[in-house]
C-alpha positions, 0 to 999 in steps of 0.5 A: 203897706206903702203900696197899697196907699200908692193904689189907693191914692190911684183909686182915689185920683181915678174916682174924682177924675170918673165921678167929674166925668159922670155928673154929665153922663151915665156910667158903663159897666164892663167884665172881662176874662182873658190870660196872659202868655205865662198862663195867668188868668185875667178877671177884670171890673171896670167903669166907663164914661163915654166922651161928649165929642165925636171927630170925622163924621162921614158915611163910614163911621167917626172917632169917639172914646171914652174914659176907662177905671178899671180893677183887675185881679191876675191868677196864675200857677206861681202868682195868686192874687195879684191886683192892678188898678187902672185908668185910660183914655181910650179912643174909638173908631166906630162903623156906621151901622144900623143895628150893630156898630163895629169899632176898633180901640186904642189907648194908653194909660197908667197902672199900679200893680200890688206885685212887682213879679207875674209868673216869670216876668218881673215887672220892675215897679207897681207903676206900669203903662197900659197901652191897648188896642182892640175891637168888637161890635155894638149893639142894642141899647149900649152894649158891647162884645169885643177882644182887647190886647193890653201891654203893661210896662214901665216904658224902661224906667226901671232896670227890670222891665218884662212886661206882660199882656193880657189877650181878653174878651170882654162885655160892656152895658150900661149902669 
């Protein structure tokens, strides 16, 4: 019960800090499926608010990001339904292009897991970095495909701290 109020208390933090983010620019909706080395299963909802900002502008592309809220639900064959909910800042290198943009992502942020334990790893703590890295294309009216890589860990605060990635495809349109 203790830690479902830390992850509704997360959600919540999430939610003022995206609906701030929101009042000033439209929402994005993203879904991804991937899985992890142990064979688990990744379905993730997320939300996204583009940055107002935009850094070395040249012929080759500028700098952006965006801020990312996100639930994930993680199956596997000795784990089921465990949850995470997640909230970065993530920055974007994107390509200049006509029709279809390129990009490449980065990130770091926190999460808060129902379980400490996904398959074989012991996480340590419901308390977990995200860190991220990874690209696709845009194209049309604000969509998006890529791949994405995300490490959760406890960056050792913790005596157990396995860790776990998820290797993921994901699609992202506007609201």
């Amino acid at each position: 019960m203790f830690l479902m109020k830390k992850l509704l208390g997360l959600a919540a933090v999430a939610a003022v800090i995206l609906g701030q983010s929101f009042t000033s620019q439209a929402a994005d909706i993203s879904f991804s499926v991937g899985q992890t080395g142990d064979s688990s299963m990744t379905y993730r909802l997320g939300l996204q608010s583009n940055w107002d900002a935009s850094w070395w502008q040249s012929s080759t592309g500028h700098l952006t990001g965006y801020w990312d809220g996100a639930y994930t639900y993680w199956e596997g064959d000795r784990t089921s339904a465990v949850h995470s909910l997640s909230f970065s800042p993530v920055f974007v290198y994107e390509f200049a292009g006509e029709s279809v943009k390129p990009y490449v992502e980065a990130g770091i942020g926190v999460a808060a897991f129902s379980s400490t334990e996904i398959e074989d790893n012991d996480l340590g703590a419901a308390f977990q970095f995200e860190d991220r890295i990874g690209g696709g294309i845009r194209f049309g009216a604000g969509q998006e495909i890529g791949f994405r890589v995300i490490h959760y860990s406890n960056a050792k605060m913790q005596r157990h701290n396995d860790g776990v990635e998820s290797y993921a495809l994901h699609y992202r349109m506007p609201l």
